[in-house]
Gaussian input, Z-matrix of N, CA and C with variables (Angstrom, degrees):
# hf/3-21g

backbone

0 1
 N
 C     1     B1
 C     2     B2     1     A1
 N     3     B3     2     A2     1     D1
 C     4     B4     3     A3     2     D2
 C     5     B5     4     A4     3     D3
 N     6     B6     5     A5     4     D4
 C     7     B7     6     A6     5     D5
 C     8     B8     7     A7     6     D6
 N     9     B9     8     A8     7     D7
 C    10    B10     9     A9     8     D8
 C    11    B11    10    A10     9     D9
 N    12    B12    11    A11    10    D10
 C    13    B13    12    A12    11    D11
 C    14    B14    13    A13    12    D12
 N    15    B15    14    A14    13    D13
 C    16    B16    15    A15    14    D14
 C    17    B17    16    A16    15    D15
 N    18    B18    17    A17    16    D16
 C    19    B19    18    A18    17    D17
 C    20    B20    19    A19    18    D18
 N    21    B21    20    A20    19    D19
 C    22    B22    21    A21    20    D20
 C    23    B23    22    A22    21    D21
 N    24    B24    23    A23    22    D22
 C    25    B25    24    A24    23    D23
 C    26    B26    25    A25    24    D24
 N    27    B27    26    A26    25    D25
 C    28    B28    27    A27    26    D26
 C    29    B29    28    A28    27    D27
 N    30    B30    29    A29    28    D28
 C    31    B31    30    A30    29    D29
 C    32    B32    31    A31    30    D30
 N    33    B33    32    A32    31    D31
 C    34    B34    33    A33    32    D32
 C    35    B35    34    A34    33    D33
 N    36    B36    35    A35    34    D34
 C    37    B37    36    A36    35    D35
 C    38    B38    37    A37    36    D36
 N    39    B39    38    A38    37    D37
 C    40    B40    39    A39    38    D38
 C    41    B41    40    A40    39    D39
 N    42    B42    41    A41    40    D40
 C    43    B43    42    A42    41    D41
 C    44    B44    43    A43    42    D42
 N    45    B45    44    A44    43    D43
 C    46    B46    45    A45    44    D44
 C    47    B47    46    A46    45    D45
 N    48    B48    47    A47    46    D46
 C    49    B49    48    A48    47    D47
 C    50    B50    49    A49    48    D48
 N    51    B51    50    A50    49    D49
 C    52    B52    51    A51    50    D50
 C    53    B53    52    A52    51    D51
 N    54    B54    53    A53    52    D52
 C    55    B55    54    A54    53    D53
 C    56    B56    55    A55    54    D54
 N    57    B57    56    A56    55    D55
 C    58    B58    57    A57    56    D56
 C    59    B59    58    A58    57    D57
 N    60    B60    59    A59    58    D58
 C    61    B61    60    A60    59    D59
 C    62    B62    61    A61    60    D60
 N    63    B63    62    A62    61    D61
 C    64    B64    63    A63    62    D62
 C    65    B65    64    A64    63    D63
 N    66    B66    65    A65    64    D64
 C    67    B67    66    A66    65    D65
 C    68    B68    67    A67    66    D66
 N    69    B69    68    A68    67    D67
 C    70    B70    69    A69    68    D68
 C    71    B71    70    A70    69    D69
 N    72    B72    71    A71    70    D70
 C    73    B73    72    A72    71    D71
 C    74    B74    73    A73    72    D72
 N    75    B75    74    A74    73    D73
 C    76    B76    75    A75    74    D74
 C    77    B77    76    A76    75    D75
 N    78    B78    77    A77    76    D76
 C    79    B79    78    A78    77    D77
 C    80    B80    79    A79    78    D78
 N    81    B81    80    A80    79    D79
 C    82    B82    81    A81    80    D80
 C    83    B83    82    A82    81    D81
 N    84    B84    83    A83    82    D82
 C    85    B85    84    A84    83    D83
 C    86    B86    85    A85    84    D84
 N    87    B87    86    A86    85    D85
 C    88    B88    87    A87    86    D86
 C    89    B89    88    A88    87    D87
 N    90    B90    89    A89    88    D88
 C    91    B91    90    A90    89    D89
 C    92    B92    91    A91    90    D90
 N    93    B93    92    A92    91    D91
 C    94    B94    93    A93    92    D92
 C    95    B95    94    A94    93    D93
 N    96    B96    95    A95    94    D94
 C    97    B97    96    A96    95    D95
 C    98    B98    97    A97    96    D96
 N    99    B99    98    A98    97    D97
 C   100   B100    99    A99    98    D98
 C   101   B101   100   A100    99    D99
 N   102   B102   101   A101   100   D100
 C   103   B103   102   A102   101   D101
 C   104   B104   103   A103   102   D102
 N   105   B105   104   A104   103   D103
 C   106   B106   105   A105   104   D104
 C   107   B107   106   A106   105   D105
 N   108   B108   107   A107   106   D106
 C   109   B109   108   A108   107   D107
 C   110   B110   109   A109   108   D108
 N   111   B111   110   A110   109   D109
 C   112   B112   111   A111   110   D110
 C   113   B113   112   A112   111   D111
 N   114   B114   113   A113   112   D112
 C   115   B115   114   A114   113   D113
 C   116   B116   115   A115   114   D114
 N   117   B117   116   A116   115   D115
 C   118   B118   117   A117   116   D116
 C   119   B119   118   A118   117   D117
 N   120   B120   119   A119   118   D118
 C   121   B121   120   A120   119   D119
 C   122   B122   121   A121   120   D120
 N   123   B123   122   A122   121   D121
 C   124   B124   123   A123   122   D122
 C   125   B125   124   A124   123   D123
 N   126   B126   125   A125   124   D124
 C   127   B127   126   A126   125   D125
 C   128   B128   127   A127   126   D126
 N   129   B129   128   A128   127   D127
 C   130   B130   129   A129   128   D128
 C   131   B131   130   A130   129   D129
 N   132   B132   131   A131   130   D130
 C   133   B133   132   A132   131   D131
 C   134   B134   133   A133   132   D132
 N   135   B135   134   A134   133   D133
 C   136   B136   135   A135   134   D134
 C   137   B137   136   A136   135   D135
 N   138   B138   137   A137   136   D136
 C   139   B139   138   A138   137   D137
 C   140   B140   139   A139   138   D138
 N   141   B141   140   A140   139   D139
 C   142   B142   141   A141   140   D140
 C   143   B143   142   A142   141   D141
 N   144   B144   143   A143   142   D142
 C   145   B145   144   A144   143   D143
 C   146   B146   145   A145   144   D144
 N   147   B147   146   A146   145   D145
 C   148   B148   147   A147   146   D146
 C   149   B149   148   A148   147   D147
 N   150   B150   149   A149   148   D148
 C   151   B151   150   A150   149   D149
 C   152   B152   151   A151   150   D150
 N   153   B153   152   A152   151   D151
 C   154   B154   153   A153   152   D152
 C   155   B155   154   A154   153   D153
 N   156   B156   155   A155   154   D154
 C   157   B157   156   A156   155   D155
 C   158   B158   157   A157   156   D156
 N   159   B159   158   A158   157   D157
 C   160   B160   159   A159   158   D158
 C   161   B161   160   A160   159   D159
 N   162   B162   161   A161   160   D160
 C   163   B163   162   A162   161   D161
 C   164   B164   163   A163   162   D162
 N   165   B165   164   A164   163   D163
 C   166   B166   165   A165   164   D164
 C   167   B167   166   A166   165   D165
 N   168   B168   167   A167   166   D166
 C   169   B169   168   A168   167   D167
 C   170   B170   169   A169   168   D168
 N   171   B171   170   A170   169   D169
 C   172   B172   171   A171   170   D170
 C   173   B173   172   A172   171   D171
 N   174   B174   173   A173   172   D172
 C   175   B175   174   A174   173   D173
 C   176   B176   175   A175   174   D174
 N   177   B177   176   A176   175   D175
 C   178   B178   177   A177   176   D176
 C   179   B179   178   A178   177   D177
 N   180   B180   179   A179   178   D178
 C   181   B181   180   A180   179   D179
 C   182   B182   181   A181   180   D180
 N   183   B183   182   A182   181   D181
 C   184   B184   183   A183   182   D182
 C   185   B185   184   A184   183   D183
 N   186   B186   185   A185   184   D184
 C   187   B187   186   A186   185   D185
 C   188   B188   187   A187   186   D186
 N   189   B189   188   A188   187   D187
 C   190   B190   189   A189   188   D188
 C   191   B191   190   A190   189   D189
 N   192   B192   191   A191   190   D190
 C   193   B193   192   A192   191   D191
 C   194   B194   193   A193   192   D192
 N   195   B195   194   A194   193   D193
 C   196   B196   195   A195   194   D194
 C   197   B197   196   A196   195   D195
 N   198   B198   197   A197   196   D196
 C   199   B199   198   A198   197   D197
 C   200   B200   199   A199   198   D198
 N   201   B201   200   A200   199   D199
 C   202   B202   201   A201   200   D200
 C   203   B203   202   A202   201   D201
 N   204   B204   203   A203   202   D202
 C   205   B205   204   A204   203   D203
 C   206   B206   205   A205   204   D204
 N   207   B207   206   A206   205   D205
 C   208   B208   207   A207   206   D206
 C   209   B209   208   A208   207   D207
 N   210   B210   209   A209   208   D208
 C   211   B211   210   A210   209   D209
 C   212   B212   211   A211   210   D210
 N   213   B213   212   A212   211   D211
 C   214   B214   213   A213   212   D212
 C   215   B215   214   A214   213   D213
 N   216   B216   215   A215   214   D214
 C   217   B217   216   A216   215   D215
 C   218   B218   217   A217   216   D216
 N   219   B219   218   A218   217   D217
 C   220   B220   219   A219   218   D218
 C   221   B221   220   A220   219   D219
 N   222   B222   221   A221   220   D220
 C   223   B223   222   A222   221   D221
 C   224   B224   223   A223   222   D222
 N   225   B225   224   A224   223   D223
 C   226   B226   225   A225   224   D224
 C   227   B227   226   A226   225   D225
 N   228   B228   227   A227   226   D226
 C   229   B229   228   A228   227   D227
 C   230   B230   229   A229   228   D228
 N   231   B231   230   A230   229   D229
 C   232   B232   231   A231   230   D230
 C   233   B233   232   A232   231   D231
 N   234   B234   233   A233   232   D232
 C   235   B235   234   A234   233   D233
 C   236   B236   235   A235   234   D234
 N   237   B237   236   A236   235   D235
 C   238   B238   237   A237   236   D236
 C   239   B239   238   A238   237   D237
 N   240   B240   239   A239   238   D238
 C   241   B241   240   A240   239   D239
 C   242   B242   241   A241   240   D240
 N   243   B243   242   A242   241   D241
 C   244   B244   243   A243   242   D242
 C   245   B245   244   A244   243   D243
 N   246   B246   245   A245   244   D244
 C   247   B247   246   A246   245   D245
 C   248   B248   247   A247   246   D246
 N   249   B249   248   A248   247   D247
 C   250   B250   249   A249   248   D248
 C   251   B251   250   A250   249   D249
 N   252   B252   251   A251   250   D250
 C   253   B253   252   A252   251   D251
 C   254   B254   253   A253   252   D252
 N   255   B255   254   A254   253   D253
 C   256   B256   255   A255   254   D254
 C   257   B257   256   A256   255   D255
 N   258   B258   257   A257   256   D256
 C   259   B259   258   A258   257   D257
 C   260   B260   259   A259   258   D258
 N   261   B261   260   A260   259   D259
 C   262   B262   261   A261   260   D260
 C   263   B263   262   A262   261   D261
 N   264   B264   263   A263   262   D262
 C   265   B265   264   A264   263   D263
 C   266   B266   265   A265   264   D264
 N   267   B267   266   A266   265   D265
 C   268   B268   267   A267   266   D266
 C   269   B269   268   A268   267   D267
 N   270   B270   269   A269   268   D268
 C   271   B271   270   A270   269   D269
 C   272   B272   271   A271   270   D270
 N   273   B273   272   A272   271   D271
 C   274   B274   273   A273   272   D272
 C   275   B275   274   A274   273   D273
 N   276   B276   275   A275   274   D274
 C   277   B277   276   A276   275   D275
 C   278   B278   277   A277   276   D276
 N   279   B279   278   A278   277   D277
 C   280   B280   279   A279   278   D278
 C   281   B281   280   A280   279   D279
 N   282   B282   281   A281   280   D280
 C   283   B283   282   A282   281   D281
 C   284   B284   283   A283   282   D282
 N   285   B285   284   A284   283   D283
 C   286   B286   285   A285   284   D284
 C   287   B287   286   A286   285   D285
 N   288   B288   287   A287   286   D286
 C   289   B289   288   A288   287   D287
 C   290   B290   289   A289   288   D288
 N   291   B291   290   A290   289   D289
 C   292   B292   291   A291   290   D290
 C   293   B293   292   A292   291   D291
 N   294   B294   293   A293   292   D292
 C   295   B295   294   A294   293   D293
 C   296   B296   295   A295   294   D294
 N   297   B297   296   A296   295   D295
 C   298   B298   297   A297   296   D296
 C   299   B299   298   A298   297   D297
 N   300   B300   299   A299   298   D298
 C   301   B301   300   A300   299   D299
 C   302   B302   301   A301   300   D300
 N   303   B303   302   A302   301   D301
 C   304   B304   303   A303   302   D302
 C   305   B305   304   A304   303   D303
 N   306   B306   305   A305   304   D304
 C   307   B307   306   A306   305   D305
 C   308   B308   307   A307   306   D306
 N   309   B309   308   A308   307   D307
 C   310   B310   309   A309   308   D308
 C   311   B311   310   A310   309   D309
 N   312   B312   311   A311   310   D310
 C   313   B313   312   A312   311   D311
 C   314   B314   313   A313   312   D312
 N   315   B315   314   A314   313   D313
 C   316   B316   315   A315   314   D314
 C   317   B317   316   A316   315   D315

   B1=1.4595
   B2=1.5213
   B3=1.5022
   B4=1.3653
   B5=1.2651
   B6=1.6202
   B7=1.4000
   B8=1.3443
   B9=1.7001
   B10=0.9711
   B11=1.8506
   B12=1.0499
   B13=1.3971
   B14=1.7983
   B15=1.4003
   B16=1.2679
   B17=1.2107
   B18=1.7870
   B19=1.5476
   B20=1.9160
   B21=0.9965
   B22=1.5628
   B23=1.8136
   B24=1.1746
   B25=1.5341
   B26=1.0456
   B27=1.0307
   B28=1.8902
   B29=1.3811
   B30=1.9254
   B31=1.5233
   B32=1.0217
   B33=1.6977
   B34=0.8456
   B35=1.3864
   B36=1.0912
   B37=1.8496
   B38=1.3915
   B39=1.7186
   B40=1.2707
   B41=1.2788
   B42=0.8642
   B43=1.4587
   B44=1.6188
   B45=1.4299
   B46=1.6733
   B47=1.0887
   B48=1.7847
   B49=0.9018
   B50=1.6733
   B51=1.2205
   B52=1.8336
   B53=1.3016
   B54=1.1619
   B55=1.4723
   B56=1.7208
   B57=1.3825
   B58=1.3852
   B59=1.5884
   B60=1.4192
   B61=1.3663
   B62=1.4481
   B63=1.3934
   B64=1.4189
   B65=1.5628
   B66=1.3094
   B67=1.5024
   B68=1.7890
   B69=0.9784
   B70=1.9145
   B71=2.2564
   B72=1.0753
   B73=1.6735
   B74=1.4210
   B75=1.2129
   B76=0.7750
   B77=1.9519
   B78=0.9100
   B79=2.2272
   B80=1.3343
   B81=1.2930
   B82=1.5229
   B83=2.0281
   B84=1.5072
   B85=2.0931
   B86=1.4478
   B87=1.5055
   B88=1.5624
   B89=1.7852
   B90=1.1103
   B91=1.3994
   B92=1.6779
   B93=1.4829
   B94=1.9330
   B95=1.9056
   B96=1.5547
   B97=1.9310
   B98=1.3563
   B99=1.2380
   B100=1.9415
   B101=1.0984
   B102=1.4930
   B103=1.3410
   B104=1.7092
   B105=1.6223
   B106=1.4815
   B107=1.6586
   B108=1.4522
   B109=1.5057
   B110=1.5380
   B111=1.3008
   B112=1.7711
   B113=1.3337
   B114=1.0551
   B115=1.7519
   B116=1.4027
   B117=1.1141
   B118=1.3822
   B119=1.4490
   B120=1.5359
   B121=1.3543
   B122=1.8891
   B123=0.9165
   B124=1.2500
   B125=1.3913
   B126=0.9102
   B127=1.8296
   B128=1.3280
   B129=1.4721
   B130=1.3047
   B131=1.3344
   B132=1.8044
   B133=1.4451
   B134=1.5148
   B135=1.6818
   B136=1.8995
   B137=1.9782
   B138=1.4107
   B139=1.1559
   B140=1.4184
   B141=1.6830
   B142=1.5651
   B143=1.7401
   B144=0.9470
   B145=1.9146
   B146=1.2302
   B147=1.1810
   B148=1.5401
   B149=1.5314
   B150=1.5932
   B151=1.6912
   B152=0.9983
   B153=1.1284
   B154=1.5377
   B155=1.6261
   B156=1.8227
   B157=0.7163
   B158=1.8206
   B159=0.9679
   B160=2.1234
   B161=1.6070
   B162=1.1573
   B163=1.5588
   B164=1.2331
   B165=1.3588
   B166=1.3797
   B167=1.7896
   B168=1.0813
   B169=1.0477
   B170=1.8521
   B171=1.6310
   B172=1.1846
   B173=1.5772
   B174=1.5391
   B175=1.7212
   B176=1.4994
   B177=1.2107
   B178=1.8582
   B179=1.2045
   B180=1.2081
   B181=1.3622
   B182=1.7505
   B183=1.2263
   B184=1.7836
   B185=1.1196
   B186=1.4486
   B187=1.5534
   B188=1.8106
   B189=1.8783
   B190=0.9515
   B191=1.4313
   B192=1.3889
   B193=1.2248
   B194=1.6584
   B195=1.9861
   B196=1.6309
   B197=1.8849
   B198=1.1340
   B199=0.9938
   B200=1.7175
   B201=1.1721
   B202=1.7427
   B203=2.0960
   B204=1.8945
   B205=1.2802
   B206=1.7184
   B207=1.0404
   B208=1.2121
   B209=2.0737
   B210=1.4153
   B211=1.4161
   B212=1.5162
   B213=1.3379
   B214=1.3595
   B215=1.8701
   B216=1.5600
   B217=1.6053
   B218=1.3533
   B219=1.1880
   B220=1.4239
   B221=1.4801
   B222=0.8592
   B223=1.2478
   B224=1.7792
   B225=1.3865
   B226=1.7294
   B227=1.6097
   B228=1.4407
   B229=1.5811
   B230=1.4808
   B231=1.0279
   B232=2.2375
   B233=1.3305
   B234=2.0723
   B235=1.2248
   B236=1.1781
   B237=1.5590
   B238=1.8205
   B239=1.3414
   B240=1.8090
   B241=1.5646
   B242=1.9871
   B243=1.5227
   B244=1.2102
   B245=1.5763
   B246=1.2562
   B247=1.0175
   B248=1.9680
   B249=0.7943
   B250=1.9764
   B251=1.1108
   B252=1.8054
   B253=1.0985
   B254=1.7588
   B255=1.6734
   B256=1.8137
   B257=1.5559
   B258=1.5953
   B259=1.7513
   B260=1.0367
   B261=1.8589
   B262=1.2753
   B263=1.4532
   B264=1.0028
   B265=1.9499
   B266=1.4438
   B267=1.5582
   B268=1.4830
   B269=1.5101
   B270=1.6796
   B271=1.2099
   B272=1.9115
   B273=1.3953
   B274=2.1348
   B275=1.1592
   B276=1.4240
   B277=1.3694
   B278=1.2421
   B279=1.8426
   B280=1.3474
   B281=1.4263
   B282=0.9910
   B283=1.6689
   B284=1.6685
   B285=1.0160
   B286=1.2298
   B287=1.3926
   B288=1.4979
   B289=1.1005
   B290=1.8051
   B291=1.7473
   B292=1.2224
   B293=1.3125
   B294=1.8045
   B295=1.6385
   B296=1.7524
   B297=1.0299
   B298=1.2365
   B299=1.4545
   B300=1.5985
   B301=1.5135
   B302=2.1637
   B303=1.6674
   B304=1.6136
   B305=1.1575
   B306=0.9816
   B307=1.8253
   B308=1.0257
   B309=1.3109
   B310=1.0643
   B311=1.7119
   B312=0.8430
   B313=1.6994
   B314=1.0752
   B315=1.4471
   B316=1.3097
   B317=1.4637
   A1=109.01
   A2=117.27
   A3=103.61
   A4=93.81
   A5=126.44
   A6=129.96
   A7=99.90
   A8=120.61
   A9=130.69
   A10=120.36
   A11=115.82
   A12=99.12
   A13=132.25
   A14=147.91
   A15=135.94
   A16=118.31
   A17=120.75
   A18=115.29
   A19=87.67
   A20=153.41
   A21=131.62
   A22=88.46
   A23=143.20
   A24=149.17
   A25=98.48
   A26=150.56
   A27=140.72
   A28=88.89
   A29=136.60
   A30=118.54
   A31=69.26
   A32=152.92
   A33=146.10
   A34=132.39
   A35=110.68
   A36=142.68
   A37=129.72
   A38=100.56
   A39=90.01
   A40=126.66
   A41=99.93
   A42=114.87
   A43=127.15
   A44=108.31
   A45=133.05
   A46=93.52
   A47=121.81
   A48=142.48
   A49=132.79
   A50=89.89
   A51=106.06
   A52=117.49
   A53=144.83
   A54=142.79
   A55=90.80
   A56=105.86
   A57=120.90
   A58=114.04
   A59=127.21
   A60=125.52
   A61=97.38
   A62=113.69
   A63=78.31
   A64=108.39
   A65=127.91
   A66=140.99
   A67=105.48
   A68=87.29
   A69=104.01
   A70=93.33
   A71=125.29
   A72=129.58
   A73=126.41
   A74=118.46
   A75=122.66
   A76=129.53
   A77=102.41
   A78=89.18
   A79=102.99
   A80=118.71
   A81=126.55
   A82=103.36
   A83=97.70
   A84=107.92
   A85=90.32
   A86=106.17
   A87=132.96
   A88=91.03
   A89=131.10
   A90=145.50
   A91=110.57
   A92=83.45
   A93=111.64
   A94=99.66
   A95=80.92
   A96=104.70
   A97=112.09
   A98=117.13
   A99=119.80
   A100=124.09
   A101=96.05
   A102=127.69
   A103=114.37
   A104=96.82
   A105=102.17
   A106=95.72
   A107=116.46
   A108=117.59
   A109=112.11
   A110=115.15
   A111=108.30
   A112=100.89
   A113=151.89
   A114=163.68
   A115=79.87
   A116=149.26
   A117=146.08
   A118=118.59
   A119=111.95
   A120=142.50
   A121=94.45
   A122=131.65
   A123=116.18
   A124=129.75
   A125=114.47
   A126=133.15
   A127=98.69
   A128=134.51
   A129=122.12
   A130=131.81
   A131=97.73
   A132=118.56
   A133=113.08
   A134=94.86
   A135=84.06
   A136=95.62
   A137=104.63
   A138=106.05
   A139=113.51
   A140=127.64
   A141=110.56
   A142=110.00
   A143=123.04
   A144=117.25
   A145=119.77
   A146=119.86
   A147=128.41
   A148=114.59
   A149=98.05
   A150=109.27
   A151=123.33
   A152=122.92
   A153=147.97
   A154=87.74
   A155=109.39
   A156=141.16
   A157=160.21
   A158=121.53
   A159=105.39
   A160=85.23
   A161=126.07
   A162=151.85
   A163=132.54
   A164=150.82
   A165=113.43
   A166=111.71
   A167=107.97
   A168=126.60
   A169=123.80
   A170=102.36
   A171=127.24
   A172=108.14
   A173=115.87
   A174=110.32
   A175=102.49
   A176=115.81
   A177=116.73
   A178=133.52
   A179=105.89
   A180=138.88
   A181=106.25
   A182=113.66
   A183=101.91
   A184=120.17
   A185=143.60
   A186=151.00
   A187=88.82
   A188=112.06
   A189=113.33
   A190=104.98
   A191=128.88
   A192=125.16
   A193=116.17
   A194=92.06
   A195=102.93
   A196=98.55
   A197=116.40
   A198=135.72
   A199=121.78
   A200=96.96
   A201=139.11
   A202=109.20
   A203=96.82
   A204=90.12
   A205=141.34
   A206=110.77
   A207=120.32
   A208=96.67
   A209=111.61
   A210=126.36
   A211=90.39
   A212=120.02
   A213=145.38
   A214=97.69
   A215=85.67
   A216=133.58
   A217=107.82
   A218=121.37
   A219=139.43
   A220=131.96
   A221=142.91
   A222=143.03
   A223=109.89
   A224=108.26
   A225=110.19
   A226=93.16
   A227=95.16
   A228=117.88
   A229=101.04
   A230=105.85
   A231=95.80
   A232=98.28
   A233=85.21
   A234=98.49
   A235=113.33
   A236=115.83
   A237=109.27
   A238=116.28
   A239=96.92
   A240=94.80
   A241=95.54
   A242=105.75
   A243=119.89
   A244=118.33
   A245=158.27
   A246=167.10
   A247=99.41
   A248=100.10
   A249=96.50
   A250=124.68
   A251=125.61
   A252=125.96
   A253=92.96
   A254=96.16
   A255=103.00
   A256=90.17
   A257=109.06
   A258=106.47
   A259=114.37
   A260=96.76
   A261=122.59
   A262=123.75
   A263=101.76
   A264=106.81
   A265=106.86
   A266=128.38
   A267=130.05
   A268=86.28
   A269=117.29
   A270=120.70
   A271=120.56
   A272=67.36
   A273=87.32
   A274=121.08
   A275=113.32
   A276=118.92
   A277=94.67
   A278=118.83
   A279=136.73
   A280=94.50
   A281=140.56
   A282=145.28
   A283=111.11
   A284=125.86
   A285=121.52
   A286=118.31
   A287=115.57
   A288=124.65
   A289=92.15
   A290=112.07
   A291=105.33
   A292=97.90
   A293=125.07
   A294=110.62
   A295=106.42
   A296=123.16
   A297=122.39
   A298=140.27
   A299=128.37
   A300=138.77
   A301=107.45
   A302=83.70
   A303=107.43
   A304=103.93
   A305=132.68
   A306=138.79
   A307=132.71
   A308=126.05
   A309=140.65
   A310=109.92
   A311=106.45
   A312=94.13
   A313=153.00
   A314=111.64
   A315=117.22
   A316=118.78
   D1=168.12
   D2=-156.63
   D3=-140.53
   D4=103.11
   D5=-160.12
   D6=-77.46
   D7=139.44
   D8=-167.89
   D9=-117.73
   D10=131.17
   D11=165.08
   D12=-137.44
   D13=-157.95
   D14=173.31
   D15=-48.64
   D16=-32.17
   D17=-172.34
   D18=-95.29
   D19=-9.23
   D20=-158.50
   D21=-118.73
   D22=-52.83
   D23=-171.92
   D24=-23.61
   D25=-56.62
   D26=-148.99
   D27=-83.96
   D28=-45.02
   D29=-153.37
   D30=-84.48
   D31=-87.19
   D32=-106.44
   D33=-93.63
   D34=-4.65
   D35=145.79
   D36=-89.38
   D37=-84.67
   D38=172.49
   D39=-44.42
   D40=-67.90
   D41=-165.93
   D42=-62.06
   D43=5.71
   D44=179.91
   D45=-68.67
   D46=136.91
   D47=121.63
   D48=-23.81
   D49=-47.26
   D50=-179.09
   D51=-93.88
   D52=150.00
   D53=-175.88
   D54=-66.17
   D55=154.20
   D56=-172.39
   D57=-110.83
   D58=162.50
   D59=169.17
   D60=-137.61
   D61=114.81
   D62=161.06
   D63=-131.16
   D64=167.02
   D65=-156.39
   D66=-123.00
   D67=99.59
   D68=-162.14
   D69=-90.00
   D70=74.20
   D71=165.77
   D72=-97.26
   D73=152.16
   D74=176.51
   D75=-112.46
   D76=147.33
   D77=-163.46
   D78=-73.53
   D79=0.11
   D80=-167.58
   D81=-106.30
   D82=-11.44
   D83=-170.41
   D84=-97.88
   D85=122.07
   D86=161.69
   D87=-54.45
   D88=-74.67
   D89=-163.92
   D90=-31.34
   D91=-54.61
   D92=-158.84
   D93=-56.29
   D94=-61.14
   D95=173.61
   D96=-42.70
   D97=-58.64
   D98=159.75
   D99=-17.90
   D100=-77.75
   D101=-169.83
   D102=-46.26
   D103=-44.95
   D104=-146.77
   D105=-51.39
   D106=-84.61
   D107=-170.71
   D108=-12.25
   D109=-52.50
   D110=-171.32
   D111=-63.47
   D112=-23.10
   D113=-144.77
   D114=-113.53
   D115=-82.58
   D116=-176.63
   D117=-23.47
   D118=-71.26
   D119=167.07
   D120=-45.86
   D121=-61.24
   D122=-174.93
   D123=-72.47
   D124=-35.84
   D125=155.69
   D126=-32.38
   D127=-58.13
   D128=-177.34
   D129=-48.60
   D130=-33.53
   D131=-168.80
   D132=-80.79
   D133=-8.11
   D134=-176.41
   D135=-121.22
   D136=27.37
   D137=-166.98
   D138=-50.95
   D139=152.19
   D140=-175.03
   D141=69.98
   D142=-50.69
   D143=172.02
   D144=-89.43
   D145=-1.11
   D146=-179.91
   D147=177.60
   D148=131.74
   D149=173.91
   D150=-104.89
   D151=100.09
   D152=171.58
   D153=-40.51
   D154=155.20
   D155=137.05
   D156=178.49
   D157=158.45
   D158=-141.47
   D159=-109.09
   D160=126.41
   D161=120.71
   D162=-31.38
   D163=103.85
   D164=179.60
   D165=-113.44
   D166=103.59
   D167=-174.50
   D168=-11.94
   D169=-70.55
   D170=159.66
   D171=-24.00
   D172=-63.28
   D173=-165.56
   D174=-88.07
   D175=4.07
   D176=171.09
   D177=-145.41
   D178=56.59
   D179=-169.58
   D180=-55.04
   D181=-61.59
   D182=168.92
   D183=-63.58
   D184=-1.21
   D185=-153.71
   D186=-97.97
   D187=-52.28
   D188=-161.61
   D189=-92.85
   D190=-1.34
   D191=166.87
   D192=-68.52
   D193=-38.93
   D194=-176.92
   D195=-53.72
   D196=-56.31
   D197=-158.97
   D198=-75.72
   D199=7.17
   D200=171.46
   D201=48.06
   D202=27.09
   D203=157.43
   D204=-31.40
   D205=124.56
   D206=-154.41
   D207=-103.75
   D208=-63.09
   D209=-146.96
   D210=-164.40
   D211=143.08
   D212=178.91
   D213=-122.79
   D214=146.91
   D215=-5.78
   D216=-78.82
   D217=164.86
   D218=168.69
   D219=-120.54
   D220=90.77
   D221=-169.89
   D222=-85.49
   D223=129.41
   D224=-177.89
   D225=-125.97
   D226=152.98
   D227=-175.16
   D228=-102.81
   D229=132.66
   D230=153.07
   D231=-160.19
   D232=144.79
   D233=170.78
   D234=-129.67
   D235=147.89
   D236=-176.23
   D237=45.44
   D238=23.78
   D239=139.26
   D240=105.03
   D241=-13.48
   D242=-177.06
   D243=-94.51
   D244=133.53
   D245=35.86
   D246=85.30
   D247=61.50
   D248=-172.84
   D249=-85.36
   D250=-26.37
   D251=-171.26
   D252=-143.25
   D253=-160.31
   D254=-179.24
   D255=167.99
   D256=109.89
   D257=130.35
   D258=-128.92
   D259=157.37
   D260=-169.30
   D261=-126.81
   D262=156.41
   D263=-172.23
   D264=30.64
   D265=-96.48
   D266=-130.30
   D267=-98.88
   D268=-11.65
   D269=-172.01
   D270=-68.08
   D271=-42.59
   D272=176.61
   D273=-59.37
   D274=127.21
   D275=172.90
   D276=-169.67
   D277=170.31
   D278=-162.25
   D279=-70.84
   D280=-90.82
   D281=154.59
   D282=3.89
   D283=-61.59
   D284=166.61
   D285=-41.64
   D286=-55.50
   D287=-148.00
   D288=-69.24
   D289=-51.23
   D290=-154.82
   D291=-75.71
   D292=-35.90
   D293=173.06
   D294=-32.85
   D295=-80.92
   D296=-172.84
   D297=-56.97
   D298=-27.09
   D299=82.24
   D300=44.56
   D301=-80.31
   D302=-171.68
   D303=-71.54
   D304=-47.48
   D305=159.58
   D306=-36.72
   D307=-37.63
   D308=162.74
   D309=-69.75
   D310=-53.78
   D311=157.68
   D312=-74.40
   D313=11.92
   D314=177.48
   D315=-125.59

């Protein structure tokens, strides 16, 4: 996964070639901390078709305001550089992630 922050987000999202994931937590979210390893573990599985990548909320606090974070964790989709999908809080889960994951590829 490819930790992201205010100066790297535009090459490393927008500007991807590959549909994007990225995993917006915080070191302070019981949830996020859970979560992360399976988000890890799955990144491998779409390796080459999609670039994962983790945010950490806490050290980019205006990034996620731009980006109209609401509640962590949050996971955002983009493709071709676009903003396509979004779950949030109660929304997140492993299943979610890869339904949508699959979407992005097809």
């Amino acid at each position: 996964m490819v930790i992201v922050d205010k100066e790297t987000f535009e090459q490393e999202v927008e500007k991807s070639d590959l549909p994007v994931i990225v995993d917006i937590w915080g070191p302070q979210c019981g949830p996020c901390l859970a979560l992360m390893p399976s988000v890890e573990k799955l990144s491998g599985e779409y390796d080459g078709k999609i670039k994962f990548c983790k945010l950490n909320a806490a050290e980019n606090r205006r990034l996620c305001m731009k980006l109209k974070v609401m509640a962590l964790p949050t996971i955002l989709f983009y493709k071709g550089g676009e903003n396509v999908k979004r779950l949030s809080s109660q929304d997140v889960s492993l299943e979610a992630i890869k339904a949508e994951a699959d979407n992005l590829l097809a």
